[in-house]
N, C-alpha and C positions, 0 to 999 in steps of 0.2 A: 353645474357648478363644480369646482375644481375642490379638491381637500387638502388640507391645509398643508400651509407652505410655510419656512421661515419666515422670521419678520423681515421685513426692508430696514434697513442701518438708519436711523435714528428716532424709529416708532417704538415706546415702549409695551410690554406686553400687554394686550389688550383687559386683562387679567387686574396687572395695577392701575388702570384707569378707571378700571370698572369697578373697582374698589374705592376708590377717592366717591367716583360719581354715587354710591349706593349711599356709602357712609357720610356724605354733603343731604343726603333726604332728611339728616333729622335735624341738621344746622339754621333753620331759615324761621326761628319764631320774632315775633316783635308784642313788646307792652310798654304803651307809653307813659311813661312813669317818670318821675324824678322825686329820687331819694335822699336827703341829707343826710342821712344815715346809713351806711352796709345794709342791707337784706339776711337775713336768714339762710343757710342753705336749704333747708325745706320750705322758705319764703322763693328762692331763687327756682326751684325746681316748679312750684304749681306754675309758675309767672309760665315757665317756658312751656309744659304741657299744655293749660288753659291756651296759649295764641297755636301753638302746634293743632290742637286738634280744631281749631278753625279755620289754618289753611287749606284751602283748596289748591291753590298752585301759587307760583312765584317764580322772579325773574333776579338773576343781578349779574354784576362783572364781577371776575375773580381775577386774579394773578395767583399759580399753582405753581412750588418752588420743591420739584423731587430730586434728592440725593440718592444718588445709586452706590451701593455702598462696595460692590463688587467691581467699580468701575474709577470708584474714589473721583464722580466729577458729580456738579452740577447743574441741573438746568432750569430756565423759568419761562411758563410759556402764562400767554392772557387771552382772557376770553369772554364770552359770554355763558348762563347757565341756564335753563328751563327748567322746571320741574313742575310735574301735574298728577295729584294724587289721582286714580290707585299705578303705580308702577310705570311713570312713565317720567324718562328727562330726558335735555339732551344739554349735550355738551360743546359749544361751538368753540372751537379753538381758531385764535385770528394771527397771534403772533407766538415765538416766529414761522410756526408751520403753519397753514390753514385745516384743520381736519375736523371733524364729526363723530361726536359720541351718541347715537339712538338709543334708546332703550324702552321698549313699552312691552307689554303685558305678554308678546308671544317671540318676540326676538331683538335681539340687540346686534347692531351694525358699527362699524367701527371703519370710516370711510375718510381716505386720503387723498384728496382730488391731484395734488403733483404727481402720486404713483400711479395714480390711475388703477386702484386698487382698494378694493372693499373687503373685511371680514365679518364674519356673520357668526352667531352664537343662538343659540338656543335662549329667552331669559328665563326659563324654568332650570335650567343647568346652571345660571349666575345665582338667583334667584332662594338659595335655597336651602339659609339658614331661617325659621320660622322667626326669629326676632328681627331682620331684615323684612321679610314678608309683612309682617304686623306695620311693623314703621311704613314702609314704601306703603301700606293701605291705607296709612291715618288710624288703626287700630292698636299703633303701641304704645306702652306706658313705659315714659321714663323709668322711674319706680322700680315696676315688675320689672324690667327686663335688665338694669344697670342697676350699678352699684356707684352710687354719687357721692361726689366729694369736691371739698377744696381744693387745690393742686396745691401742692407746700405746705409751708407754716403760714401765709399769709394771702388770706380768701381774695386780693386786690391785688390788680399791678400798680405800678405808682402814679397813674392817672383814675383810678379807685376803679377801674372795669373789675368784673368778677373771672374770675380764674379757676374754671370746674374742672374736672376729671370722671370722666366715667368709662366704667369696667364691664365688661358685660359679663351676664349672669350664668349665658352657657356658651359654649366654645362653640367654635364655626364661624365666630363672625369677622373673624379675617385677620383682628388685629385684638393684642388684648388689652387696650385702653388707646379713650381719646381725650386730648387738650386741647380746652375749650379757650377763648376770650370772648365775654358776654359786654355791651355795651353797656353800661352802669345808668344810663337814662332812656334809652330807646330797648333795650336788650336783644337786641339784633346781634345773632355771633358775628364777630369782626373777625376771628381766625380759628383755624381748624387744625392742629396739627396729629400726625400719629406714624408709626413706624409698623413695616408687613414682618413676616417670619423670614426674610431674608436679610433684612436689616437696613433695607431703605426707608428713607426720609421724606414723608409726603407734607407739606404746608401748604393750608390754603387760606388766602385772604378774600374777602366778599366787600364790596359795594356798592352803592346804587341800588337797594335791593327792594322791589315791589312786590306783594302778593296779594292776591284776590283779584287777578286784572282778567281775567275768564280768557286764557291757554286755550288755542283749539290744538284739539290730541291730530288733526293732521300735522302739526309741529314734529310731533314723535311715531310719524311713520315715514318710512326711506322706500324707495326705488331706485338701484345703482344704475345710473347714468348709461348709454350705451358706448360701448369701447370700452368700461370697467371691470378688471377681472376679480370675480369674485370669491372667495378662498371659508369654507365651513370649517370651523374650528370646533377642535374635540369637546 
């Protein structure tokens, strides 16, 4: 294996994918509920823990819309998502590139079939903020580990979805708050947004979203193709 090389001209660093992908592991609860009335934010927060810590794994489409802030453009790619506790997703991107996000328990691959070109990471090197660990096991507590909240002065957007924000409680984990859109009857997060220390702009929307469909973890293991060159990353 070769050691690592620039990126190829329109892949972004394997770095901010891998972030979107980590910080997507605690977005995917559902409780079938319908309320006449707003929820509680301590009513909002068990809903979401209670169905989190009964996924086992889950499936949906997303469309992921990052602003590169040092580039001043946009871009919006769609996909597919997997995710299977303990520490395993992938990330299939359809349009407009086709590419591959792995990630399980001992390495993460980040693979471009047009460049004909694979990078590879250690997932103990990603891996390696313990409130991230916890989450990606199904062992974390909203709670403990976030600091929750309404987002503004008004807990609802104008279709009465819930509008949370959470802070986390010790630094490392990438970014220092996420906004949330919770469904106001299914509570299924509908959108994900949050910004890195560089000052880009990651949003994500989810759809179609199923969980408990029994993921087999060969989902979340890669062997690069042959003719692919493959580049280890620090």
């Amino acid at each position: 294996m070769k050691k690592h090389k620039k990126f190829a001209s329109g892949i972004y660093p394997i770095s901010l994918i891998i972030t979107a992908g980590i910080l997507t592991c605690l977005l995917f609860f559902s409780v079938p509920a319908v309320r006449a009335e707003p929820l509680s934010l301590g009513e909002v927060s068990v809903k979401v823990q209670e169905r989190y810590d009964k996924t086992a794994d889950l499936k949906a489409r997303f469309i992921q819309e990052i602003t590169i802030k040092s580039l001043k453009k946009s871009e919006k790619e769609e996909g597919m998502i997997y995710i299977k506790n303990p520490k395993r997703m992938l990330w299939h991107y359809l349009k407009p590139k086709v590419k591959k996000l792995i990630i399980n328990p001992e390495k993460a691959w980040l693979y471009v079939p047009e460049d004909k070109i694979v990078y590879v990471q250690s997932a103990g090197d990603i891996l390696k903020s313990r409130v991230i660990v916890k989450l990606l096991s199904g062992a974390g507590k909203l709670n403990e580990d976030f600091n929750i909240n309404f987002s503004g002065g008004n807990p609802v957007d104008e279709r009465g979805n819930y509008l949370v924000t959470l802070i986390p409680k010790e630094s490392g984990f990438g970014v220092d708050r996420l906004f949330l859109t919770i469904d106001k009857d299914t509570f299924l997060i509908m959108q994900c947004s949050f910004s890195d220390m560089y000052g880009n702009i990651n949003r994500i929307r989810f759809s179609d979203i199923k969980t408990n469909t029994n993921l087999s973890d060969h989902l979340f293991a890669f062997r690069p193709p042959k003719g692919v060159e493959v580049y280890n990353l620090p």
